[in-house]
N, C-alpha and C positions, 0 to 999 in steps of 0.2 A: 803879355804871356809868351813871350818869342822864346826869353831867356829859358824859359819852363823848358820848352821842346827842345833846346841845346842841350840844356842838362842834361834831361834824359838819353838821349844820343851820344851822348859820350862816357865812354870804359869806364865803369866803376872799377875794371880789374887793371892792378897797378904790375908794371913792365920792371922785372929787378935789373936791372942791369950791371951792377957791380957788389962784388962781395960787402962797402958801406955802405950799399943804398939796403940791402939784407938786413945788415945790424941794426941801419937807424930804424926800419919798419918790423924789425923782430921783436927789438926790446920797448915797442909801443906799451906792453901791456893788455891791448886789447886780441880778442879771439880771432885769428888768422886761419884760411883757407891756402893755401901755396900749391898752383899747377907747375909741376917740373913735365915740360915738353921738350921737343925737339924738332927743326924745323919738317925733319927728310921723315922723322916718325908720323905717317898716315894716320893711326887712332890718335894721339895727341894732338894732331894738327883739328881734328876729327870734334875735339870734344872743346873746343874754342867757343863756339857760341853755346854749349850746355856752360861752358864754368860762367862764359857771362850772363847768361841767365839767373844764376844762381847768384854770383854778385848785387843782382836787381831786386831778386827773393829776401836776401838777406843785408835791410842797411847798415845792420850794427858788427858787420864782421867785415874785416879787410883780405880780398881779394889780391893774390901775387902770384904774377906767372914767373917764372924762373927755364929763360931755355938754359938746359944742360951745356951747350957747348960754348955760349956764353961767358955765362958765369959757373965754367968748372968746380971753383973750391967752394963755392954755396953748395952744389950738389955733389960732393965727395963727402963735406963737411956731414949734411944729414944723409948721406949713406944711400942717396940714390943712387939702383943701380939697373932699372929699367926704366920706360915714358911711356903712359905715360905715368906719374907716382904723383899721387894727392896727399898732403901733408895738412892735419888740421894742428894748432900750435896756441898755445898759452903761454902768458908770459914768459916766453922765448923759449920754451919745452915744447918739444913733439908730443900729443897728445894721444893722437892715431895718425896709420898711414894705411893706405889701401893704393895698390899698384893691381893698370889697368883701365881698360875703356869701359867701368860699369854704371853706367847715372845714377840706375836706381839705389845702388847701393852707396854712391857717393852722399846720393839727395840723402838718403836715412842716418847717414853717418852723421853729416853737415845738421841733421835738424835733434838727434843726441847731443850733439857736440854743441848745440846753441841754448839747448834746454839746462845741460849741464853747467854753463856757463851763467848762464839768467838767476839758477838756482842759486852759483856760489854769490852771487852779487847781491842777493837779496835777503 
């Protein structure tokens, strides 16, 4: 049972680090969550263990933090222009975005956005 308690301990939320590592995990196909933070940005730094929570809430949607300074042209590309900005994404389209440090609103968004997607699949 060790490997169990590894698992669980480690980031379901996936680190972008380059404008290819964006495409190959945008045009997955499957329903994406995207945190655009910033390191010096305090609510963004802030809301770090909420999104990973919610990576744990949710196993069938992929988790991606994207720091702005980074990976600039990912976050020019979808028009972020505050952190920190939550991006939920279907087959490589922006579905909703909600900019800000708000859970509760993020969690409601995220459990539309999962329903919605459950729906079209079936």
């Amino acid at each position: 049972m060790e490997g169990a308690e590894e698992q669980q301990s480690k980031s379901r939320v996936v680190k972008v680090d380059s404008a290819q590592t964006w495409d190959s995990y945008v045009n997955e196909g499957c329903p994406i969550v995207v945190h655009f933070s910033a390191s010096w940005c305090i609510p963004s730094v802030a809301m770090n263990p909420f999104f990973e929570e919610l990576a744990s809430s949710y196993q069938d949607v992929l988790f991606l933090t994207v720091d702005v300074d980074d990976v600039k042209e990912v976050a020019s590309r979808m028009e972020v222009k505050a952190m920190p900005t939550f991006l939920l994404m279907k087959n490589g389209a922006p579905v909703d975005k909600l900019v800000g440090a708000n859970p509760d609103e993020i969690r409601k968004r995220i459990d539309s956005f999962v329903q919605s997607t459950r729906e079209y699949i079936a």
